[in-house]
Structures are given as C-alpha cells and as structure tokens.
LOTORPA-83133 format. One line per 4 residues: for each residue x, y, z of N, C-alpha, C. Coordinates in nm, 2 decimals. Atoms other than C-alpha are relative to their C-alpha. Layout:
BEGIN
X,Y,Z,X,Y,Z,X,Y,Z | ...
This chain:
BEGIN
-0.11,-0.07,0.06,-9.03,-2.33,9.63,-0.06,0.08,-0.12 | 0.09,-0.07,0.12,-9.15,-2.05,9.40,0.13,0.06,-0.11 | -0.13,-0.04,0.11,-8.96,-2.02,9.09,0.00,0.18,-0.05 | -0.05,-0.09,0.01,-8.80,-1.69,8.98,-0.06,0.02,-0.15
0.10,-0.04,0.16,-8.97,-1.47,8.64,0.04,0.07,-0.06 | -0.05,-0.13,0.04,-8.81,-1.24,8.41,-0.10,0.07,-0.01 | 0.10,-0.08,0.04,-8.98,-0.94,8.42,0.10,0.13,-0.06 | 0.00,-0.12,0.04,-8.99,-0.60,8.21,-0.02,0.12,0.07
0.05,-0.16,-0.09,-8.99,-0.24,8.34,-0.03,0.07,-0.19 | 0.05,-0.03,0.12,-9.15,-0.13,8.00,0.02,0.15,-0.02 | -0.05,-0.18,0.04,-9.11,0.25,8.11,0.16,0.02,0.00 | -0.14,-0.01,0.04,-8.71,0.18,8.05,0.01,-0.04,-0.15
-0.05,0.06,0.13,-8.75,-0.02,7.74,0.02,0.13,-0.15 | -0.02,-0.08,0.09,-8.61,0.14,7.47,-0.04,-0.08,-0.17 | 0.09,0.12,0.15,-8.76,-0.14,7.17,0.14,-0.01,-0.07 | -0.09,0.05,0.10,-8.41,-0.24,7.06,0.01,-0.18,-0.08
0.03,0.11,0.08,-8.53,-0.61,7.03,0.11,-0.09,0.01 | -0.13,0.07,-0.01,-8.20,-0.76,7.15,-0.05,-0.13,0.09 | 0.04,0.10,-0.06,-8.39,-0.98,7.41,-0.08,-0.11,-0.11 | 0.14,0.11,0.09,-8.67,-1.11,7.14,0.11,-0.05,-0.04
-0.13,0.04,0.10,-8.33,-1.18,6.92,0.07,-0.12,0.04 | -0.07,0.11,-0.09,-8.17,-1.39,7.21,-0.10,-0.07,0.04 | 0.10,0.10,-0.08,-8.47,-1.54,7.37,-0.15,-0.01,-0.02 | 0.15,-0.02,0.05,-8.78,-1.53,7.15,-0.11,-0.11,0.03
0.11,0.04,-0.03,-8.92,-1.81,7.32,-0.08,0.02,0.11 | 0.09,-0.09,-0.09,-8.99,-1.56,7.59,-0.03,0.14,0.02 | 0.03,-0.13,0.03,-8.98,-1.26,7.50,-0.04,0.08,-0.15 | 0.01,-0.04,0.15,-9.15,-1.02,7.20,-0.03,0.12,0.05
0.02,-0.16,0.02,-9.22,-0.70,7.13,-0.13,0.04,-0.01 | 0.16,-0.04,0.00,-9.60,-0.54,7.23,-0.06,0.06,-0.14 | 0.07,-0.08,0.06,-9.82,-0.35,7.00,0.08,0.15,0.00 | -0.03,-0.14,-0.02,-9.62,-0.03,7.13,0.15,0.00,-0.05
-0.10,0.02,0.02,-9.31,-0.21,7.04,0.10,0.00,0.13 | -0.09,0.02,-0.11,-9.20,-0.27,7.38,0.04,-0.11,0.05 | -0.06,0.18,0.00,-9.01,-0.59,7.50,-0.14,-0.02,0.13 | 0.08,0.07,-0.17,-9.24,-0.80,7.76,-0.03,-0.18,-0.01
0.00,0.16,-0.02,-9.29,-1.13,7.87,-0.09,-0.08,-0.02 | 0.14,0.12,0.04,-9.54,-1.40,7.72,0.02,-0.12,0.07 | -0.04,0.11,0.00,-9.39,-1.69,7.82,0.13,-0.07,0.12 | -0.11,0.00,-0.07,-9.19,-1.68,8.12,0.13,-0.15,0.06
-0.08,0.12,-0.03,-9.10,-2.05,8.16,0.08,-0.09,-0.14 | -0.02,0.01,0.13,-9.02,-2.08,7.79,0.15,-0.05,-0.07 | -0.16,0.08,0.05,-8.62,-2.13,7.80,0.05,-0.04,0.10 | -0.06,0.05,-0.09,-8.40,-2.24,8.02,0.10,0.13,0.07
-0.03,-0.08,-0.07,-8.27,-2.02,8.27,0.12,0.10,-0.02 | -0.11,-0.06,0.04,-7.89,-1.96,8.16,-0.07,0.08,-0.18 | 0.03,-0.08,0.13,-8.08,-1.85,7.80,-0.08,0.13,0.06 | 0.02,-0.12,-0.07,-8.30,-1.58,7.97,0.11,0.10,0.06
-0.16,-0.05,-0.05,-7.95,-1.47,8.18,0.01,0.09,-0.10 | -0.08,-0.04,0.14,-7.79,-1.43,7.82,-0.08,0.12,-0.04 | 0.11,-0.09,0.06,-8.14,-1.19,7.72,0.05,0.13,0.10 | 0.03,-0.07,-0.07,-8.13,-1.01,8.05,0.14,0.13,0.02
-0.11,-0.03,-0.02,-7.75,-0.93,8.03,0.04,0.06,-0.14 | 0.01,-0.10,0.07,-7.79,-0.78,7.69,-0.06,0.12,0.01 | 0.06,-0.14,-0.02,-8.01,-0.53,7.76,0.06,0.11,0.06 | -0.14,-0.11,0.01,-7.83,-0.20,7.71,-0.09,0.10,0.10
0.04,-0.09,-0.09,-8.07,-0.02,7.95,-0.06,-0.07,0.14 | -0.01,0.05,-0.15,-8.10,-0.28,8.21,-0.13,-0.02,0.05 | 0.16,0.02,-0.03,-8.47,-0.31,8.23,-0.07,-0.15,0.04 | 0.03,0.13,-0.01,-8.50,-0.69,8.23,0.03,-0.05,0.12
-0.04,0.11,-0.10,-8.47,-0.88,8.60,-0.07,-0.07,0.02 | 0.08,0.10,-0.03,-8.58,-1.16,8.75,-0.04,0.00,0.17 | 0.08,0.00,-0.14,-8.87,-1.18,9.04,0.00,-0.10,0.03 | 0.04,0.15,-0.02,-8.97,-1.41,9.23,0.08,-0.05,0.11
C-alpha cells in the first residue's frame, strides 16, 4: 500500500506562507521563498488537509 504525499507545484506558489503557518512540520519556505515539502510524513494527515485547503492558489495536492 503506498501512502499518499503532499506535493507543491512551486510555478503556482505565490510565497504567502499560510501552509508553513498551518503545518510547519511539513512544510517551509525555499531559498526563493517558495512553499515545498521537507518532511512529508511529518503531521498527520487531517493537519496537511487543513494546509492544503488554505492555499489561496490551490497548488498543494496530494500524490501517491
């Protein structure tokens, strides 16, 4: 069974920082200031959700 990953589309992210804010134990902000994923197993699943479902340009889903 292969578990599911949030990922980034980094050419949408707009660096508002609402995911790092909700779920900083998986998400931060690059060098370019863009959101991406370090840590994908890092919260628990409904906390990612909560991250994915802020983002105001929709860039965050989950693979897998």
């Amino acid at each position: 069974m292969e578990l599911k990953k949030p990922v980034v589309k980094q050419d949408d992210c707009i660096s508002c920082g609402l995911c790092v804010e909700i779920c900083p134990e998986v998400f931060r902000l690059d060098e370019k200031d863009l959101s991406e994923v370090f840590n994908p197993a890092g919260a628990p699943e409904e906390k990612i959700e909560a991250a994915i479902d802020a983002c105001p340009v929709q860039c965050i889903r989950w693979e897998g």
